[in-house]
N, C-alpha and C positions, 0 to 999 in steps of 0.2 A: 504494500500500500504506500501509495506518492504520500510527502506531507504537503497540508494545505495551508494556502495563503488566504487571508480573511481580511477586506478591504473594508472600512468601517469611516463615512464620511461624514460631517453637521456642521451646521452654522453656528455659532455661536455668542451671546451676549458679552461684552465687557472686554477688555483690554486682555495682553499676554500675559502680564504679572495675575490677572485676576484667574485666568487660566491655566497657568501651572501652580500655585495656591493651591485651587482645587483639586487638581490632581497628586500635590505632590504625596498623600497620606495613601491616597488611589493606586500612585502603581507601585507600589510592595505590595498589593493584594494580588495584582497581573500579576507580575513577578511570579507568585505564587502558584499562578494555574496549572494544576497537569495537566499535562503534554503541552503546552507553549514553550516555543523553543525560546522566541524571541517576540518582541514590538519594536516598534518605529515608531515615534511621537511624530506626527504633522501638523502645521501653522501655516497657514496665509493672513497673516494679522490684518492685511491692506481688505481682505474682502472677508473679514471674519468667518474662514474658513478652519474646520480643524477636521483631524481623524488621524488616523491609524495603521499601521497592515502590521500583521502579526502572523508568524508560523505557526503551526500546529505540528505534531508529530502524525497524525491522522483528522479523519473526519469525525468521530467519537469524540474527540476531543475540542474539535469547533466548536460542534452541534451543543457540547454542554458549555461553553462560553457565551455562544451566543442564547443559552436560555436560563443564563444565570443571572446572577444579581448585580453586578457589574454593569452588563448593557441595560438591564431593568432598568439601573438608577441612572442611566443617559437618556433612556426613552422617557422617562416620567421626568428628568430635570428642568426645569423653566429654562436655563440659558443656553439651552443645546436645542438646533429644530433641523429640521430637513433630514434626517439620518438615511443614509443610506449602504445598503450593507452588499459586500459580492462576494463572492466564494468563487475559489479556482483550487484546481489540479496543479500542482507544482512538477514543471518537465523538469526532471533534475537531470539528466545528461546535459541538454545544455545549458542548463543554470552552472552546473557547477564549470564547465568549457568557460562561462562568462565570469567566473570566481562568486558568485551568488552563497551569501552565506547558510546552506543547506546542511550542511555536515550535522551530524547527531544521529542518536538512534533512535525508533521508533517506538 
C-alpha cells in the first residue's frame, strides 16, 4: 500500500501571529497522529489563505484524521471557512527519483 498525501485548504480570519498562536499548542497533537509521517504548515497571508499537506503511512490512517477531532475543531472554528480537503495516491518511484520526502515505513 502507496502512502497518502492529504491536501487540506481554508480561508482564514486575523493576521499570521494570530494564526500560529492558535496553532502552536495544535501541532504537538498532529505530531502525534498514527501513521502521519509528516505536515507542511501553508500561509498566503496577502489573501488569507492557509492549509496543509500531510503524509500518511496509508489510507486507514487519513481516513481516521480526517474524522477526528482535529479537523472537527477547523470545521466548527469561526476563523477558518472554505475548507477544502483532497486525497491522492502517493507514486513513490518517482517521488523518490525527484528526492520527495517518502522514506518510512508503513
Amino acid at each position: 500500500m502507496s502512502p497518502q498525501l492529504l491536501q487540506i485548504n481554508y480561508t482564514f480570519k486575523g493576521s499570521r501571529a494570530d494564526f500560529e498562536r492558535e496553532f502552536r499548542q495544535v501541532a504537538g497533537e498532529i505530531a502525534r497522529v498514527p501513521g502521519l509521517r509528516w505536515k507542511i504548515w501553508l500561509m498566503n497571508e496577502a489573501k488569507s489563505r492557509g492549509g496543509g499537506s500531510y503524509l500518511f503511512d496509508d489510507e486507514r490512517s487519513l481516513r481516521a484524521y480526517l474524522n477526528g477531532p482535529v479537523v472537527a475543531a477547523i470545521k466548527s472554528h469561526p476563523a477558518f471557512g472554505d475548507l477544502s480537503v483532497q486525497e491522492f495516491a502517493v507514486l513513490e518511484g518517482p517521488t523518490a527519483a525527484t528526492r520527495g520526502p517518502i522514506e518510512g515505513s508503513p
